[in-house]
C-alpha positions as CSV (number, residue, x, y, z in Angstrom):
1,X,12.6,5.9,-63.5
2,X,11.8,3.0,-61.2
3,X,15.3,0.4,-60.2
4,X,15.3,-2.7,-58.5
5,X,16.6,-0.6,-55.7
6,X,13.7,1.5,-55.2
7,X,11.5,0.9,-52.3
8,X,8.1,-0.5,-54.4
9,X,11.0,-3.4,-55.1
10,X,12.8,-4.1,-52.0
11,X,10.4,-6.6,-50.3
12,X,10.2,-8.9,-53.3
13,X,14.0,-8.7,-53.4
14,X,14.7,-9.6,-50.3
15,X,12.0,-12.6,-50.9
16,X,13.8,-14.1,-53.8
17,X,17.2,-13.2,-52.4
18,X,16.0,-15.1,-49.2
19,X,14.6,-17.9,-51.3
20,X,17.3,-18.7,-53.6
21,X,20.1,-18.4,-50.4
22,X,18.0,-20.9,-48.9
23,X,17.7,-23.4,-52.3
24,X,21.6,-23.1,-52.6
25,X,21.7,-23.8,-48.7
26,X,19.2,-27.1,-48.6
27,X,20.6,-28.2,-52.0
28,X,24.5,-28.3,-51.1
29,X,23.8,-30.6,-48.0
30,X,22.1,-33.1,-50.1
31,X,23.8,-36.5,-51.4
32,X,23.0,-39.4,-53.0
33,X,23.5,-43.1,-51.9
34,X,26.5,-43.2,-54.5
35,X,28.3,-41.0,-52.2
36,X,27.6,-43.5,-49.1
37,X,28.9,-46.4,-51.3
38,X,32.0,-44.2,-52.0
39,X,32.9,-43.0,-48.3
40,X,31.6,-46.4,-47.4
41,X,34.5,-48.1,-49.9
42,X,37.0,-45.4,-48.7
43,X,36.6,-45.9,-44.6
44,X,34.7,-48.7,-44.0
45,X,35.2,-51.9,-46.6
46,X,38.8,-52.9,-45.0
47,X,37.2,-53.9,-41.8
48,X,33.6,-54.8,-42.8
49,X,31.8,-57.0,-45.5
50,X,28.6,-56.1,-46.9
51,X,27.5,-59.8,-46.1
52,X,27.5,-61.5,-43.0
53,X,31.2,-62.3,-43.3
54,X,33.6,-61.1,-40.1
55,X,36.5,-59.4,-40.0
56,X,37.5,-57.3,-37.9
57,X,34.3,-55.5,-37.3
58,X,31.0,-57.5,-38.3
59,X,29.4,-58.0,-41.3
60,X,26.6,-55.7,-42.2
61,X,24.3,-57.9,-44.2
62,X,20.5,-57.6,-42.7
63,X,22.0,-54.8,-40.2
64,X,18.0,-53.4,-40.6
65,X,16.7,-55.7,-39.1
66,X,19.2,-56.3,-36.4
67,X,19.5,-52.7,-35.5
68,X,15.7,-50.9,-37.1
69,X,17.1,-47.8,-35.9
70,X,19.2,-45.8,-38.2
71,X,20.3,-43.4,-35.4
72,X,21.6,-46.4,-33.3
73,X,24.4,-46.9,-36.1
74,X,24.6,-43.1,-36.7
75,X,25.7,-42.7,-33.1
76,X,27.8,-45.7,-34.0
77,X,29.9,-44.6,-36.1
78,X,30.6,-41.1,-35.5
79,X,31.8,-42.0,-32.1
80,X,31.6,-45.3,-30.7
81,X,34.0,-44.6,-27.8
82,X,31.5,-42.4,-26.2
83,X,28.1,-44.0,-27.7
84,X,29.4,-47.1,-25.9
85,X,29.9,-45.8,-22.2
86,X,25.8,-44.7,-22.5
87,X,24.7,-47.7,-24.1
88,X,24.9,-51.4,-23.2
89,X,24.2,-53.1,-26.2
90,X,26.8,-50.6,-27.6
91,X,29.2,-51.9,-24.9
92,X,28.7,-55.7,-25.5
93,X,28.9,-55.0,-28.9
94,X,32.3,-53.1,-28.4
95,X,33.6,-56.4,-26.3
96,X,32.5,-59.3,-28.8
97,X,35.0,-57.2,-31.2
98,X,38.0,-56.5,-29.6
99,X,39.6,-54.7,-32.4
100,X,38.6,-51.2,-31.5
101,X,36.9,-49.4,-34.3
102,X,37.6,-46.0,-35.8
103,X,36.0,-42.7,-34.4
104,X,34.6,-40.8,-37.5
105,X,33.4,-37.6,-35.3
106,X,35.7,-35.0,-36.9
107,X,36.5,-37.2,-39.3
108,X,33.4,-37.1,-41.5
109,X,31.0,-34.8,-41.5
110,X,27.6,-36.0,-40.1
111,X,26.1,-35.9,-43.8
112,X,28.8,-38.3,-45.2
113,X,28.3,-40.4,-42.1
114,X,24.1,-40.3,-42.5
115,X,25.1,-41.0,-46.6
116,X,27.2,-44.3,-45.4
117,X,24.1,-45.2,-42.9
118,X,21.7,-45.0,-45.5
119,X,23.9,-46.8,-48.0
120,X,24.2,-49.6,-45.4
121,X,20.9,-49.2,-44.8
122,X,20.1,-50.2,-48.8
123,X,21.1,-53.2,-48.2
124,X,23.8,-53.5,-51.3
125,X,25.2,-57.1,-51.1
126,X,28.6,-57.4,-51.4
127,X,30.1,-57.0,-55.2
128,X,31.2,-60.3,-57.5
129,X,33.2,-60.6,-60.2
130,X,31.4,-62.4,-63.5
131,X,33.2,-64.0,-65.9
132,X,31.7,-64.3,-69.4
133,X,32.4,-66.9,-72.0
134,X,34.6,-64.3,-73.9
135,X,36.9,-64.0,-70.4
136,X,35.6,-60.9,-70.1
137,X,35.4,-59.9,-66.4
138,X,32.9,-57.1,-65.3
139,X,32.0,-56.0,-61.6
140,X,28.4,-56.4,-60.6
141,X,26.7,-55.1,-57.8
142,X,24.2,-53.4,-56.3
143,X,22.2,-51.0,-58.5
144,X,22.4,-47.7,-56.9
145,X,20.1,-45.2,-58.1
146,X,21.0,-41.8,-58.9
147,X,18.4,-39.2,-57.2
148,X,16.9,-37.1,-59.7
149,X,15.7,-32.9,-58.3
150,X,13.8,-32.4,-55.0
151,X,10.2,-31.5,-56.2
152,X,10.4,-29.0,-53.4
153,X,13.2,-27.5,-54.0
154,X,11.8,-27.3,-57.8
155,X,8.6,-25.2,-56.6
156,X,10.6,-22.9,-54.8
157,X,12.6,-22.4,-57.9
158,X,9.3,-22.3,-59.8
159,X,7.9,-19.5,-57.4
160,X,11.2,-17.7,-56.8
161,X,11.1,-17.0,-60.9
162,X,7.3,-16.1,-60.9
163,X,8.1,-13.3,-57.8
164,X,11.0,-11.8,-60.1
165,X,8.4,-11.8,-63.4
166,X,6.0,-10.1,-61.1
167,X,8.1,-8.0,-59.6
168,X,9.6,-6.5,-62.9
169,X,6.6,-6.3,-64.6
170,X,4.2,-4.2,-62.1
């Protein structure tokens, strides 16, 4: 009688077993900009706008095209303190606001920060309140889409089923 412990099986187990740890691994550090608008609400909206209004940090409307470089704000905001001692326009940023901003390192983990990044990076627009005739308030705002599967993480799926089928039905 032939298992799926016997040796004819054991390389295509170890396959799918290595394929489908490495699907669960690759799919739980995704996220989707949602999750950047909600960390972004949560840690960053008291001290910055979405449009070029101040507070007590700047406002972050057209922050692509004054900073192109999405690592420059990653740095940023996991740990200014530090990112500021290597890098001048860092610094004279740091000086033009002298309330001093929070230091997410440890904080948030570097997915949630790359999630807020690219949220900020989407350019949202800051949210109004309508009013309709019927005094119906809503809350508009940007239109985030949701991310639908990976393809490649679909393949993988795809081929990780076909190597079982195959497997069990040599």
């Amino acid at each position: 009688m032939i298992t799926l412990c016997s040796s004819r099986f054991r390389p295509g187990l170890a396959l799918v077993t290595t394929l489908a740890l490495s699907l669960l691994l690759f799919t739980s550090t995704t996220y989707a900009a949602s999750d950047g608008k909600k960390i972004f609400k949560t840690n960053c909206a008291s001290c910055h706008f979405l449009d070029d209004k101040i507070s007590t940090g700047p406002g972050l409307a057209g922050i692509s095209g004054r900073r192109p470089d999405k690592q420059w704000l990653f740095d940023w905001v996991k740990d200014n303190e530090t990112f500021s001692k290597k890098n001048p326009e860092a610094m004279a940023l740091k000086n033009k606001y002298p309330g001093s901003m929070n230091v997410f390192a440890g904080v948030l983990s570097d997915e949630d920060i790359k999630a807020v990044v690219d949220y900020i990076y989407s350019e949202p627009g800051p949210e109004k309140k309508v009013t309709d005739g019927s005094g119906t308030t809503t809350q508009t705002g940007p239109v985030v889409e949701e991310k639908g599967i990976n393809p490649v993480y679909l393949l993988l799926t795809i081929a990780a089923i076909l190597l079982i089928l195959i497997n069990v039905l040599k």
